[in-house]
C-alpha positions as CSV (number, residue, x, y, z in Angstrom):
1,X,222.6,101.8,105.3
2,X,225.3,100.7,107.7
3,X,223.8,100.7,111.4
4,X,224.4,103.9,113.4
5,X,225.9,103.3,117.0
6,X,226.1,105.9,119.8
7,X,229.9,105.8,120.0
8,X,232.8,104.0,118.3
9,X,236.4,103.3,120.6
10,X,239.5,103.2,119.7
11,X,241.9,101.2,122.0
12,X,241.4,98.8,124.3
13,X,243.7,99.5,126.9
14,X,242.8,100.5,130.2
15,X,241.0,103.6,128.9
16,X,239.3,101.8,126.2
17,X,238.2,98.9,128.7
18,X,236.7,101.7,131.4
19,X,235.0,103.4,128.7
20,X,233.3,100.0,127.3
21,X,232.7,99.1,130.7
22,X,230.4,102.4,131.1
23,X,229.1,102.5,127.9
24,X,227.1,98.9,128.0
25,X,226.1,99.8,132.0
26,X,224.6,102.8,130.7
27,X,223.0,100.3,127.7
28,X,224.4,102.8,124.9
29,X,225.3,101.3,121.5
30,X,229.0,101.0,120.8
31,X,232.0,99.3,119.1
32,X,235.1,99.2,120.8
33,X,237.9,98.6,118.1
34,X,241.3,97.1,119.3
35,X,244.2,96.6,116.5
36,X,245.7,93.9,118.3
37,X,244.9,90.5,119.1
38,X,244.0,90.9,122.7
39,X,243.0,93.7,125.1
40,X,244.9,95.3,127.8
41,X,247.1,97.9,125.5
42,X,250.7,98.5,127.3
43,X,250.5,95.6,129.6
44,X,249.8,93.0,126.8
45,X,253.3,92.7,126.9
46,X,255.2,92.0,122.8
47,X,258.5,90.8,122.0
48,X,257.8,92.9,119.0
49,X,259.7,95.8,118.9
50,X,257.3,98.2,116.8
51,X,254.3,97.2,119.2
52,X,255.0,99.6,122.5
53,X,254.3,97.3,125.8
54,X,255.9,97.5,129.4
55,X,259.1,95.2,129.5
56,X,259.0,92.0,130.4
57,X,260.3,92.8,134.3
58,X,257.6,96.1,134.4
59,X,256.0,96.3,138.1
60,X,253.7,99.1,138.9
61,X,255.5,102.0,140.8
62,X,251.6,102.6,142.9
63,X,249.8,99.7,144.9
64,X,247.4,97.8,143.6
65,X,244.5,99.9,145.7
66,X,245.5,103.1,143.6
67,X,246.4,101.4,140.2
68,X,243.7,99.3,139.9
69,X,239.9,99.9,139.4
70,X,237.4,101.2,141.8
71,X,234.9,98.8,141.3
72,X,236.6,95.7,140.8
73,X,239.5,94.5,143.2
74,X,242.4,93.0,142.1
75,X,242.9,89.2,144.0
76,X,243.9,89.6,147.5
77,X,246.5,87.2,147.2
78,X,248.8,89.4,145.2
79,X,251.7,91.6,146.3
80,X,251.0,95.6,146.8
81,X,252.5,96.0,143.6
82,X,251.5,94.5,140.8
83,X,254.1,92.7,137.4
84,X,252.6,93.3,134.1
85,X,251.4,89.9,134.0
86,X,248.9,90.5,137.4
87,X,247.7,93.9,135.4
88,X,246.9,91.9,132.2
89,X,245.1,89.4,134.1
90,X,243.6,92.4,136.0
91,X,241.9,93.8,132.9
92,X,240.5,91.0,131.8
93,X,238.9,89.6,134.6
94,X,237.8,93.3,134.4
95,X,236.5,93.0,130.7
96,X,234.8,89.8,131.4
97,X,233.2,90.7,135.1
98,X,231.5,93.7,133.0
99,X,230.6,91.2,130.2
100,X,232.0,93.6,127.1
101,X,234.0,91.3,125.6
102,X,231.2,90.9,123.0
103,X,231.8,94.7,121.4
104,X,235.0,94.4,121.4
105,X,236.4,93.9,118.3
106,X,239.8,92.6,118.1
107,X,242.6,92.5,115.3
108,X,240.8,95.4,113.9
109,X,242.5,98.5,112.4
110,X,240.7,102.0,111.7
111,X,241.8,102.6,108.7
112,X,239.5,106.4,108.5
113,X,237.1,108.4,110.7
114,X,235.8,111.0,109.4
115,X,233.2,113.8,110.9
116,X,230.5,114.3,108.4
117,X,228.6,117.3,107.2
118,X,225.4,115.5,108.9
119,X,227.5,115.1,112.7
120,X,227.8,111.5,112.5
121,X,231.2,109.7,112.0
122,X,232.3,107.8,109.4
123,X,234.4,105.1,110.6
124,X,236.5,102.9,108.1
125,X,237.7,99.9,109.4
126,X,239.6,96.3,108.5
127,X,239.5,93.3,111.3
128,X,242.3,91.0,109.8
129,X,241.4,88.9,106.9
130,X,238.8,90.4,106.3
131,X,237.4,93.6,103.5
132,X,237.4,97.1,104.7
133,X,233.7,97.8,106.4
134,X,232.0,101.5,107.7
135,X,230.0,102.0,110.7
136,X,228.9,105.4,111.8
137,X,228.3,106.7,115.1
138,X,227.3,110.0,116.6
139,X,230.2,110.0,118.9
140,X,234.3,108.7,118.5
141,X,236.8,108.1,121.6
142,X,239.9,107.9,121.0
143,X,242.0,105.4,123.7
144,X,244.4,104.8,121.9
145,X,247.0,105.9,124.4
146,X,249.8,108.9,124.6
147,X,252.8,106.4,124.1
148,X,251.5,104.0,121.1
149,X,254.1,105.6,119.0
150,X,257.9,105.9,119.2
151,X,259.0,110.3,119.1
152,X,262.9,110.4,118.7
153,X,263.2,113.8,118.6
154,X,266.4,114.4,120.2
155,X,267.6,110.8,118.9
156,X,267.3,112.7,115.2
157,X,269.3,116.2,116.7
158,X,272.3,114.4,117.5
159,X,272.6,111.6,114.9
160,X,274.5,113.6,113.2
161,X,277.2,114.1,115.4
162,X,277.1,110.5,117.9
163,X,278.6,107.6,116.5
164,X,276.6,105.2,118.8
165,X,273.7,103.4,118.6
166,X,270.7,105.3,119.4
167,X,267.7,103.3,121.0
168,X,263.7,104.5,121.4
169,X,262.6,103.0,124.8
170,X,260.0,101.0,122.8
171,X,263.0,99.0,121.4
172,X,264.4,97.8,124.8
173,X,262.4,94.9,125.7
174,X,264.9,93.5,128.4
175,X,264.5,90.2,127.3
């Protein structure tokens, strides 16, 4: 029998991070999963146009005492408003200051979760390279984010009548 944890994450992005971050304080068993090579979701910045990031000019619009996190201060040396590079950076230190870098499992995709008769979850997953494995856990958080995928609702309404290009903000990386 696979081992049961006490929660199972998906995402680590801010949310993701905060909610590891708790979860080990509070020594409760977890797995954070995170589909792409590193942590930090929107601000680890891609070039890839199917992977949503902030662009490579982003700068947060709120200083760094409201953006960042209440127990761990960003370095005094940078400006009130932080570039995606300085948020990056920001989570990490963050990730590693709370030590959860160990269950956080990167390059890994869920590929199920499924609630089972018995409460627990089923969680399917594939770290790259590698065969498809389960865990279970009695609990599932989802960080995955609101804007992981591109909508183009309105894009789709008029493509039928506008000649031009249509572009998803995703798409516009301003290199």
């Amino acid at each position: 029998m696979n081992p049961i944890l006490d929660f199972v994450v998906s995402g680590a992005g801010v949310s993701g991070v905060i909610v590891s971050k708790y979860l080990k304080e509070n020594d409760i068993s977890f797995m954070t999963m995170e589909k792409r090579d590193g942590i930090g979701g929107l601000w680890y910045y891609s070039d890839d146009e199917d992977v949503t990031t902030v662009t490579r000019h982003t700068i947060t619009t709120s200083g760094k005492r409201v953006t960042t996190f209440s127990d761990f201060a960003p370095h005094e040396d940078w400006g009130e408003f932080l570039g995606w590079q300085q948020m990056l950076t920001h989570i990490r230190e963050y990730a590693d200051h709370f030590d959860i870098m160990d269950n956080i499992a990167l390059s890994t995709e869920i590929v199920s979760a499924d609630k089972q008769d018995d409460g627990l979850w089923k969680i399917d997953y594939q770290t790259e390279g590698e065969p498809i494995q389960t865990v279970f856990a009695k609990n599932f958080v989802i960080a995955g984010g609101a804007f992981t995928q591109k909508m183009t609702p309105i894009a789709d309404k008029f493509s039928e009548t506008f000649d031009g290009e249509i572009y998803h903000a995703q798409q516009v990386k301003m290199n």
